[in-house]
C-alpha atoms as an extended CHARMM CRD file, in Angstrom:
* protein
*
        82  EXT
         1         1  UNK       CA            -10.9350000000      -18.5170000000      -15.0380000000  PROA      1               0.0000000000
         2         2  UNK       CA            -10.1690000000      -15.3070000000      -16.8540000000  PROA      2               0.0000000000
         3         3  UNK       CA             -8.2800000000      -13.4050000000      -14.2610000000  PROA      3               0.0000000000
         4         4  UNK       CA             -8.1470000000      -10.2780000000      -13.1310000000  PROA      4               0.0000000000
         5         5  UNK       CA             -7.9310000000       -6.6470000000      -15.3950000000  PROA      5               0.0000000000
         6         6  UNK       CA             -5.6540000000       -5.3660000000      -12.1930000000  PROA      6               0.0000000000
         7         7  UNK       CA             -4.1940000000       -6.2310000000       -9.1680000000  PROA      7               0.0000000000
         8         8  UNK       CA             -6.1590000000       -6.6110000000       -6.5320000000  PROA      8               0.0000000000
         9         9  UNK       CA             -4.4250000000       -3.5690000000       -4.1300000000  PROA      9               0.0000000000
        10        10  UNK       CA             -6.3480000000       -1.6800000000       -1.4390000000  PROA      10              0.0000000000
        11        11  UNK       CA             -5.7020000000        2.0460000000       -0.4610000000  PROA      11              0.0000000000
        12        12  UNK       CA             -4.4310000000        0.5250000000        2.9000000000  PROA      12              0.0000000000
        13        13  UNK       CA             -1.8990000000       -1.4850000000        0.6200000000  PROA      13              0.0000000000
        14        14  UNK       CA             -0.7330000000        1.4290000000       -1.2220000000  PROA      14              0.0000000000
        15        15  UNK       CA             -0.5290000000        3.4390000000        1.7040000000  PROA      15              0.0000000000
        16        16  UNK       CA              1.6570000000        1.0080000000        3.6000000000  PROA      16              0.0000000000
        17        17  UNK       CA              4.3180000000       -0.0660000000        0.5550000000  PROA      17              0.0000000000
        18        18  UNK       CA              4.6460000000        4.1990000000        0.4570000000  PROA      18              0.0000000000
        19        19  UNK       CA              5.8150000000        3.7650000000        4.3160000000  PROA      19              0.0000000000
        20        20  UNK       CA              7.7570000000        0.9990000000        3.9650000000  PROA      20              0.0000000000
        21        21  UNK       CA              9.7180000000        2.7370000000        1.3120000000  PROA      21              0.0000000000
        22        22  UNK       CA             10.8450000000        5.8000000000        2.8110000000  PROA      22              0.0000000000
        23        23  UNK       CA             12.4260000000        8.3770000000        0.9340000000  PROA      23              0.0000000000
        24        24  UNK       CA             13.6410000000        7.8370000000       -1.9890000000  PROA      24              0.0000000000
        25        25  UNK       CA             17.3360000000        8.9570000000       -0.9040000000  PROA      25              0.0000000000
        26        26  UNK       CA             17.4510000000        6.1690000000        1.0940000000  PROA      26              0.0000000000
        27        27  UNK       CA             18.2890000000        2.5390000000        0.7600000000  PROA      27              0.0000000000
        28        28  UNK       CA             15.3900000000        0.3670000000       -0.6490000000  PROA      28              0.0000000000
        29        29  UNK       CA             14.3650000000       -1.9350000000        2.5370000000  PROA      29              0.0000000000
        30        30  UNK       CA             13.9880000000       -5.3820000000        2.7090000000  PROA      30              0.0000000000
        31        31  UNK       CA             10.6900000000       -4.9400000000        3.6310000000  PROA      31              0.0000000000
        32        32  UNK       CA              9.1860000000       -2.9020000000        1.0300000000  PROA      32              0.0000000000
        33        33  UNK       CA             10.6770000000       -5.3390000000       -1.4510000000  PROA      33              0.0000000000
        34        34  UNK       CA              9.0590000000       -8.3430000000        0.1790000000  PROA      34              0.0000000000
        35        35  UNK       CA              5.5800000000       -6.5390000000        0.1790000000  PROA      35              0.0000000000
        36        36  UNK       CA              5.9760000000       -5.5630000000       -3.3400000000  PROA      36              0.0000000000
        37        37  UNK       CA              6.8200000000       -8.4470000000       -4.5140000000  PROA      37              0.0000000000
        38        38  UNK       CA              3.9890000000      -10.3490000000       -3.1270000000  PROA      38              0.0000000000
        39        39  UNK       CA              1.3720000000       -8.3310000000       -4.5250000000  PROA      39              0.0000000000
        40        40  UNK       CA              3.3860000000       -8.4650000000       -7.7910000000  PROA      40              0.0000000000
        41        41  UNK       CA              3.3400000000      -12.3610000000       -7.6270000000  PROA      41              0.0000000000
        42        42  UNK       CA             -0.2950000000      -12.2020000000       -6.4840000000  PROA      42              0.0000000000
        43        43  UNK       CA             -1.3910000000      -10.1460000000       -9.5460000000  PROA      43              0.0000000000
        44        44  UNK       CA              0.3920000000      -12.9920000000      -11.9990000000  PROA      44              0.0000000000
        45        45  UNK       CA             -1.0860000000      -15.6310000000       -9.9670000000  PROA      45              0.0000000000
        46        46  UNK       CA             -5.1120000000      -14.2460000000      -10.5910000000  PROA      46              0.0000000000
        47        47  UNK       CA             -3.9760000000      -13.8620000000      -14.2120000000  PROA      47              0.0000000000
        48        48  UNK       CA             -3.3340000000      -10.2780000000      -14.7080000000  PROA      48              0.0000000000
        49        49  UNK       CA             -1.6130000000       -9.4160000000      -17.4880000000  PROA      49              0.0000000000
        50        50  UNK       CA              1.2020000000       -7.0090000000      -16.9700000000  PROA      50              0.0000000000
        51        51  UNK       CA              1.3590000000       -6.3570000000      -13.2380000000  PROA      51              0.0000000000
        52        52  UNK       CA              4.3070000000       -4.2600000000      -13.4290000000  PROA      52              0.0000000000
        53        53  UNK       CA              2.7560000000       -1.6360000000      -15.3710000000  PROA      53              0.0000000000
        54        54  UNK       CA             -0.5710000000       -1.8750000000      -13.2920000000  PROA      54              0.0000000000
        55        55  UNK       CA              1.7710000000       -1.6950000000      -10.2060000000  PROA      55              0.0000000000
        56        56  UNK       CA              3.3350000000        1.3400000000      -11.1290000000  PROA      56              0.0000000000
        57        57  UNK       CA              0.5650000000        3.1630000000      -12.0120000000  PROA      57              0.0000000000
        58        58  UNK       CA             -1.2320000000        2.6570000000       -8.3350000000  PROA      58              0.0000000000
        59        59  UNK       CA              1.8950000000        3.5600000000       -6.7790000000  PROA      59              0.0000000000
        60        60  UNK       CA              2.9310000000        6.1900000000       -8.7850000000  PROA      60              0.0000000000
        61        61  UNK       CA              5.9050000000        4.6550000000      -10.2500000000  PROA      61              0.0000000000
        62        62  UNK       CA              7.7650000000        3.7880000000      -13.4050000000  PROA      62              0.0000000000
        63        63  UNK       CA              7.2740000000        0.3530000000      -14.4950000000  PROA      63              0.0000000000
        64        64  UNK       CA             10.8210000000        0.4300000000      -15.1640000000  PROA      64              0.0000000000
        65        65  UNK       CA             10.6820000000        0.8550000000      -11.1360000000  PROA      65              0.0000000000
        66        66  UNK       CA              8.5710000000       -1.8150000000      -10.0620000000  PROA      66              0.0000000000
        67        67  UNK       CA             10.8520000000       -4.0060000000      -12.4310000000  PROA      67              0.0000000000
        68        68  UNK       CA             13.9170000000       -2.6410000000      -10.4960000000  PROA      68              0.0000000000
        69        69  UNK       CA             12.7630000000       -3.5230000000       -6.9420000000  PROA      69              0.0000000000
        70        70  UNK       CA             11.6240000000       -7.0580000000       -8.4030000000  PROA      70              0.0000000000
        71        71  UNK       CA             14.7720000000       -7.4350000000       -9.6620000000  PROA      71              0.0000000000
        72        72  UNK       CA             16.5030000000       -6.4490000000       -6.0990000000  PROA      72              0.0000000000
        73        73  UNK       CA             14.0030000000       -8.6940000000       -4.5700000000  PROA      73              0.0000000000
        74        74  UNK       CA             15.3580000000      -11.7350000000       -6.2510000000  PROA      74              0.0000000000
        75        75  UNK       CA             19.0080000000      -10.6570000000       -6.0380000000  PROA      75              0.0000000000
        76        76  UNK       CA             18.9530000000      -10.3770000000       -2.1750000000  PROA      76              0.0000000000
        77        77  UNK       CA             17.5300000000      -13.7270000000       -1.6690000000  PROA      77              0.0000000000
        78        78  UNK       CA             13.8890000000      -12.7900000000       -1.1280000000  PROA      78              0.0000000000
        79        79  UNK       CA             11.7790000000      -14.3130000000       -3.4520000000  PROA      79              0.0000000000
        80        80  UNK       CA             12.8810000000      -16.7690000000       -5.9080000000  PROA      80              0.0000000000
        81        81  UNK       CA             13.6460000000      -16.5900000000       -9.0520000000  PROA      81              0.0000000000
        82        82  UNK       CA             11.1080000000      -17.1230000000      -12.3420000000  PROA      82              0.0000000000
């Protein structure tokens, strides 16, 4: 199996990680972390290489971003740690 080039994210996806966000002024939910994160872990699971920066770029994001909230994710307790 040879994986995927990119993560496998619909426009519905995309368009409900920006609502679970929120504004950027404001705390980053528990919620938006968890969904996040699952697509993240999705995308390593079907073998794509570099989700993070294939993240970003769908969502309009740094890497460095998507790297962030992963981080968060595991520090709060919701996913655990690779």
């Amino acid at each position: 199996m040879y994986g995927l080039t990119e993560p496998n994210l619909t426009d519905t996806d995309i368009t409900e990680l920006h609502e679970l966000r929120g504004p950027q002024t404001s705390p980053v939910p528990n919620a938006f972390l968890v969904r996040l994160a699952t697509h993240f872990i999705n995308a390593e699971i079907d073998g794509v290489i570099n989700p993070g920066r294939h993240l970003a770029e769908r969502l309009g994001l740094t890497r460095t971003s998507v790297l962030t909230y992963m981080r968060m994710a595991r520090r709060r307790g919701l996913i655990e740690r690779s």
